[in-house]
N, CA and C of each residue as an Amber inpcrd file, in Angstrom:
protein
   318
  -8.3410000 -18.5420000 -15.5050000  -8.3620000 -17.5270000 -14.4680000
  -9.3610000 -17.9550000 -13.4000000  -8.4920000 -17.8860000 -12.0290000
  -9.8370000 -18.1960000 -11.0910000 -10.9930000 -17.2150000 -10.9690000
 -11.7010000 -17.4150000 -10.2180000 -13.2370000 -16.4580000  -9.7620000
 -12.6630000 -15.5070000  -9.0040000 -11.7840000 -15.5490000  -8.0490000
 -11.3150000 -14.4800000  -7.3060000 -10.8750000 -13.6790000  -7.9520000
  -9.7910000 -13.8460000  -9.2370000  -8.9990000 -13.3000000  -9.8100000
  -9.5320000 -12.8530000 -11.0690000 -10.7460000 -12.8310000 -11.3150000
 -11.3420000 -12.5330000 -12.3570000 -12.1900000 -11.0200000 -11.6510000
 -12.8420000 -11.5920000 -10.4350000 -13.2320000 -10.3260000 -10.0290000
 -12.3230000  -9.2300000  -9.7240000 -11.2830000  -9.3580000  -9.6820000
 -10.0840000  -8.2640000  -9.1290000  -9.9390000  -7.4180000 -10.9480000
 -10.4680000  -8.3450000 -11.8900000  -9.9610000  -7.3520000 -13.2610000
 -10.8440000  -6.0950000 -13.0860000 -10.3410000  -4.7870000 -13.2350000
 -11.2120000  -3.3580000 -13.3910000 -11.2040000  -3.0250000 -12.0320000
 -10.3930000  -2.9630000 -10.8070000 -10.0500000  -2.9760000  -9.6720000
  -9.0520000  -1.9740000  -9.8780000  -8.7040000  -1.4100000  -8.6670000
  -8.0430000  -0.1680000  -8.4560000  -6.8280000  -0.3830000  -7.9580000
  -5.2860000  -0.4370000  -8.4240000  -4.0940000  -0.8280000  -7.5290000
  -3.2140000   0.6110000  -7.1740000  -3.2430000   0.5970000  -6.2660000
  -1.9990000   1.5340000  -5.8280000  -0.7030000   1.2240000  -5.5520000
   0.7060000   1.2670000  -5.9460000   2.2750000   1.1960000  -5.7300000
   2.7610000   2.0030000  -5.0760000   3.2790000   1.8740000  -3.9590000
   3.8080000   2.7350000  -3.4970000   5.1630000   2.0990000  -3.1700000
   6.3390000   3.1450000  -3.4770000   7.8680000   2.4240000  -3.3680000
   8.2600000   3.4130000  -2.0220000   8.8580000   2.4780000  -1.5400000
   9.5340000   3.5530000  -0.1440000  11.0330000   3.0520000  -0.0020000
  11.5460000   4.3630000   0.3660000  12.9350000   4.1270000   0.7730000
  12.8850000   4.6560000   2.0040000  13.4170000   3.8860000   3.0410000
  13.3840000   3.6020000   4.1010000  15.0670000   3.7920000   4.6330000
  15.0140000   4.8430000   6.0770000  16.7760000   5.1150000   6.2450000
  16.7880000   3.8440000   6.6100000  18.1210000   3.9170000   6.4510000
  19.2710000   2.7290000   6.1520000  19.2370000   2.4180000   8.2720000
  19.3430000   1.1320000   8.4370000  18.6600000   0.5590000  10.1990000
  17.2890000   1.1850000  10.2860000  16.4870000   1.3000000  10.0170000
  15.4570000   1.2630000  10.1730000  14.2290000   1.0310000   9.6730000
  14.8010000  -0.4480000   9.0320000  14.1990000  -1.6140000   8.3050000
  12.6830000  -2.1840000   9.4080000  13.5420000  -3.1090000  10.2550000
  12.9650000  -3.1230000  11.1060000  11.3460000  -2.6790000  11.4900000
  12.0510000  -1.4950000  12.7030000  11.2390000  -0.5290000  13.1830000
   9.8670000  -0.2840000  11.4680000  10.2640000   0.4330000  10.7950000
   9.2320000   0.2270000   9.6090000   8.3740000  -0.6560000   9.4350000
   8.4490000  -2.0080000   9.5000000   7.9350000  -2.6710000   9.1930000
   6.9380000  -3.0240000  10.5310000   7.7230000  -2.8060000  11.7420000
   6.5000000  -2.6980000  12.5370000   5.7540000  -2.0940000  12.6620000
   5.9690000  -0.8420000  12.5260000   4.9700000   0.0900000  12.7370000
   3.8230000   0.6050000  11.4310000   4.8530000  -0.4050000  10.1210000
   3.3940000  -0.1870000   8.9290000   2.3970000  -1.4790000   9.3970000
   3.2430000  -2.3480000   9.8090000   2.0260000  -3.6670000  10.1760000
   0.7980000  -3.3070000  11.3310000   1.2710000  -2.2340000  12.0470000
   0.6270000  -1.8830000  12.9660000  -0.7330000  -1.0900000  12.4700000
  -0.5970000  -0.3070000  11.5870000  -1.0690000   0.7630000  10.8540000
  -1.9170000   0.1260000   9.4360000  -1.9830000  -0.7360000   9.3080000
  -2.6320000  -1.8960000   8.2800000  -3.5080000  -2.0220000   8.7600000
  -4.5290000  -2.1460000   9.8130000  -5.6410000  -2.4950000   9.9610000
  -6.2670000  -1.4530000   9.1380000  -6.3370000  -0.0010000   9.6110000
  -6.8430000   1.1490000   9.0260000  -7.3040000   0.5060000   7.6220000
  -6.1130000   0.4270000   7.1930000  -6.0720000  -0.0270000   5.7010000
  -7.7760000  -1.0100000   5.3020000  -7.3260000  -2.7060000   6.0560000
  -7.9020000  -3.0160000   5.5750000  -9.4670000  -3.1770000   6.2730000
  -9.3260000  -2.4000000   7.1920000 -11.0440000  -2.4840000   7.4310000
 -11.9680000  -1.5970000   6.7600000 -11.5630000  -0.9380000   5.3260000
 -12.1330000  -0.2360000   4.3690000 -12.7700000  -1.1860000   3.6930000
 -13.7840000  -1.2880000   3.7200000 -15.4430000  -2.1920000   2.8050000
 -14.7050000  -1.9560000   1.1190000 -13.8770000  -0.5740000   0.8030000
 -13.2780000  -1.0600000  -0.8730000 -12.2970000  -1.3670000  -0.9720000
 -11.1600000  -1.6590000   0.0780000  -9.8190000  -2.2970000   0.4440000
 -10.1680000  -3.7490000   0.0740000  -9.0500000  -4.1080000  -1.0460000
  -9.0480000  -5.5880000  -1.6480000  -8.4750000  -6.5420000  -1.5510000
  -7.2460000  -5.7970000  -0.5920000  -5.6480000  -6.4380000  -0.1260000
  -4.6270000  -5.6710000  -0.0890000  -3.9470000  -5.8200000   0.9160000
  -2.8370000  -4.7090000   1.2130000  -1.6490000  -5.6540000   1.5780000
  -0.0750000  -5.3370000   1.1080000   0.3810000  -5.8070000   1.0600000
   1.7350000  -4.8330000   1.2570000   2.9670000  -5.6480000   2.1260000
   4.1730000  -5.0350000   1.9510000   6.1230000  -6.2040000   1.6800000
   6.5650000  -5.2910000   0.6240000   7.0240000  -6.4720000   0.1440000
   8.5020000  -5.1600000   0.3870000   9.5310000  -6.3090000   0.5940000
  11.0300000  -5.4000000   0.6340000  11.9860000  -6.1350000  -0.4860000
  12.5560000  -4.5650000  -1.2940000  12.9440000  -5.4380000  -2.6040000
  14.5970000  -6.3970000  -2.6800000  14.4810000  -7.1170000  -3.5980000
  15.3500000  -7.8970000  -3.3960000  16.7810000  -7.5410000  -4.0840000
  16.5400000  -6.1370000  -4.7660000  18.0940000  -5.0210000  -4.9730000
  18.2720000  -4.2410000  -4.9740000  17.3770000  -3.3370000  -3.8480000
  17.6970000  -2.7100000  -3.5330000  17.6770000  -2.1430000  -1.9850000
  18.6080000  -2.1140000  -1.3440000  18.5560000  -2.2750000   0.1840000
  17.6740000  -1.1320000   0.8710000  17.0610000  -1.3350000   1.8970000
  16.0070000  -0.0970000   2.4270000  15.0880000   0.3030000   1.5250000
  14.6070000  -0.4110000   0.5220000  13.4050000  -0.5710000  -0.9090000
  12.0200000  -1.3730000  -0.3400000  11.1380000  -0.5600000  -0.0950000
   9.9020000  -1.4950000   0.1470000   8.6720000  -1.0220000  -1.0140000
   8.3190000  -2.1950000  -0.9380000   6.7380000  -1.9820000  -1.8060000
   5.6110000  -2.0030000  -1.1660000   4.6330000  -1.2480000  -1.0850000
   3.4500000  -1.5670000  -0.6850000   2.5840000  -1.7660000  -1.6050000
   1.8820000  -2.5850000  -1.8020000   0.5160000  -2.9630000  -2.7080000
  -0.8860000  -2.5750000  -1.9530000  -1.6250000  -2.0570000  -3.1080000
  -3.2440000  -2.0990000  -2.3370000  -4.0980000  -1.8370000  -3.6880000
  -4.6640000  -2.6760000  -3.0680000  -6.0440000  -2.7410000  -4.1410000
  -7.4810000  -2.2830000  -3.3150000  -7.9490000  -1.9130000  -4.5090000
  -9.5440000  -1.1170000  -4.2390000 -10.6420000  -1.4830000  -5.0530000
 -11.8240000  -1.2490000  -4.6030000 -12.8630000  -1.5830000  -5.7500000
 -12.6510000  -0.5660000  -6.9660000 -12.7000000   0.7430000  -6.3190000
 -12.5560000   1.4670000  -7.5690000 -11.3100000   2.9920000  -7.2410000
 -11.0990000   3.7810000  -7.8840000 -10.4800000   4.7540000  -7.5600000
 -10.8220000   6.0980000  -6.5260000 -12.0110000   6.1790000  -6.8760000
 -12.8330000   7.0850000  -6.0200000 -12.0500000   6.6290000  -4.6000000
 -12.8760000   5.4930000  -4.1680000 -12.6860000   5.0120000  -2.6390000
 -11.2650000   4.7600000  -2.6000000 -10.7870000   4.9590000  -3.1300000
  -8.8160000   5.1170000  -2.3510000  -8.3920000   6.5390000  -1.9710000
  -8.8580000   7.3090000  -3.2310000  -8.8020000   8.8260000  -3.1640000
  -9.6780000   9.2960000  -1.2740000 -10.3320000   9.0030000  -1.4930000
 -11.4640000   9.1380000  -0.7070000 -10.7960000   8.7260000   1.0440000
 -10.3250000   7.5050000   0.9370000  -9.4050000   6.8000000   1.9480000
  -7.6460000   7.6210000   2.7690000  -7.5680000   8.2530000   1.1850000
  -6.3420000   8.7510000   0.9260000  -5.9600000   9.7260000   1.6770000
  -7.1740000  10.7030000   1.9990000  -7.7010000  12.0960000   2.4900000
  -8.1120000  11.9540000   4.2330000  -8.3650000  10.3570000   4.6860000
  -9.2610000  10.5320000   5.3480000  -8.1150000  10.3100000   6.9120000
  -8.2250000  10.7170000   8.3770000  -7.8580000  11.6040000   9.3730000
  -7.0000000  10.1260000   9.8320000  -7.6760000   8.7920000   9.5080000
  -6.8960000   7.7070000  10.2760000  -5.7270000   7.6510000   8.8500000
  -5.6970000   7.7780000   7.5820000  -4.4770000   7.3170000   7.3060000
  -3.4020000   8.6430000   7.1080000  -3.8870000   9.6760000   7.3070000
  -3.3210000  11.0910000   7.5640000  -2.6140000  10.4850000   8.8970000
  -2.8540000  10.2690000   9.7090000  -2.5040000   9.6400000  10.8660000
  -0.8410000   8.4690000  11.0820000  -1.6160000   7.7480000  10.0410000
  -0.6910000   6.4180000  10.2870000   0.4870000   7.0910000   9.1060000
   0.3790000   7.4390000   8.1290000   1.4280000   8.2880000   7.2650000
   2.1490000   8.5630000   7.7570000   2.0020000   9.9850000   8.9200000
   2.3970000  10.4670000  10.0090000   3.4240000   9.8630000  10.4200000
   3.0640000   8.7100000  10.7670000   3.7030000   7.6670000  11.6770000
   4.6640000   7.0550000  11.3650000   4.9000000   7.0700000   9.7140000
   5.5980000   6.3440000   8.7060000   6.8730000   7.4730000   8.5280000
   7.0300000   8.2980000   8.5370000   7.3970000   9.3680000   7.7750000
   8.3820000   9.3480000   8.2590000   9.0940000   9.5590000   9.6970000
  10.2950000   9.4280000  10.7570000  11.1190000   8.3420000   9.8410000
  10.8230000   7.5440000   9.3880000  11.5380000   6.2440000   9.0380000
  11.5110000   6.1150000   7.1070000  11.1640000   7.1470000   6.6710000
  11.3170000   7.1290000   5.2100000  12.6080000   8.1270000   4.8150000
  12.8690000   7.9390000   3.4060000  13.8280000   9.0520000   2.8980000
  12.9720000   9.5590000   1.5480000  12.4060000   8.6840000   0.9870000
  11.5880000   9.0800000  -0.4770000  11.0810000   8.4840000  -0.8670000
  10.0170000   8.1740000  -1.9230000   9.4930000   7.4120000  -2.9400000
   8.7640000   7.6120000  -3.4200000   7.9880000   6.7700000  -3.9290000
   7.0350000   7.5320000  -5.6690000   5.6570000   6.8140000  -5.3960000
   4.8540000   7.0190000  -5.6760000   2.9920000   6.3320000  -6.1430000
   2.5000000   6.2920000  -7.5240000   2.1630000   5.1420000  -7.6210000
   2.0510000   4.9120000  -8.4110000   0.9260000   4.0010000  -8.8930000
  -0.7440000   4.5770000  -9.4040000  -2.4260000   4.4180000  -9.4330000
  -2.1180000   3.5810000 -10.7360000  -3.0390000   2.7200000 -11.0600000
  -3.3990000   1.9320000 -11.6680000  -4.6210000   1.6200000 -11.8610000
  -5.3390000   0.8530000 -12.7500000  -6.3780000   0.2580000 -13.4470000
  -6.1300000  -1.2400000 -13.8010000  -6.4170000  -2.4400000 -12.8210000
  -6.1440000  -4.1630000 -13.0680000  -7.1690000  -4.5260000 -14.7850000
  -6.0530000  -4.8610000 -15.7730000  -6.4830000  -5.1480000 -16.9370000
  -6.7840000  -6.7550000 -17.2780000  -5.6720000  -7.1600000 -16.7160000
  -6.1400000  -8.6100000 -17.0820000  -5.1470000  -9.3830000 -14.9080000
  -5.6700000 -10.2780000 -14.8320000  -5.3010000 -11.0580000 -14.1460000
  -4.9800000 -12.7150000 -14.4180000  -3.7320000 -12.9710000 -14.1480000
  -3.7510000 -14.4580000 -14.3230000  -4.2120000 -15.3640000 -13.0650000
């Protein structure tokens, strides 16, 4: 295991799955890339990430990691990502969250 990846064990991950209307793939993806800084100029933001799945059409993933849970909760609440959510929402249909605890890393 590298050093990077050793420090990420006992780290905080958040999943978030989005379904996204159908043409407005796109547009989504610009406007979450836009809305990512917020993200990662948080001092417990570890990496943020967005991934579109490969079966299911208008399926995206977002990844984010944290130092700990507190500071996501904390992040979660706070007026800039209340904001950028906002912003997201026009272009979603549903999806789920899904908190975590990093146990082992390879």
């Amino acid at each position: 295991m590298s050093e990077v990846a050793a420090e990420r064990v006992g780290s905080f991950r958040v999943l978030l799955t989005v379904q996204v209307k159908p043409g407005l793939e796109a547009e989504f993806e610009k406007v979450w890339a836009e809305g990512s800084k917020e993200v990662t100029s948080q001092s417990a933001n570890l990496g943020h990430s967005l991934a579109r799945s490969a079966r299911e059409e208008s399926v995206y993933y977002v990844t984010s990691d944290w130092t700990d849970k507190e500071s996501f909760l904390a992040f979660e609440s706070s007026p800039g990502h209340v904001a950028h959510r906002e912003k997201l929402h026009p272009y979603r249909t549903g999806g789920a969250l899904a908190m975590m605890h990093l146990v082992g890393v390879a």
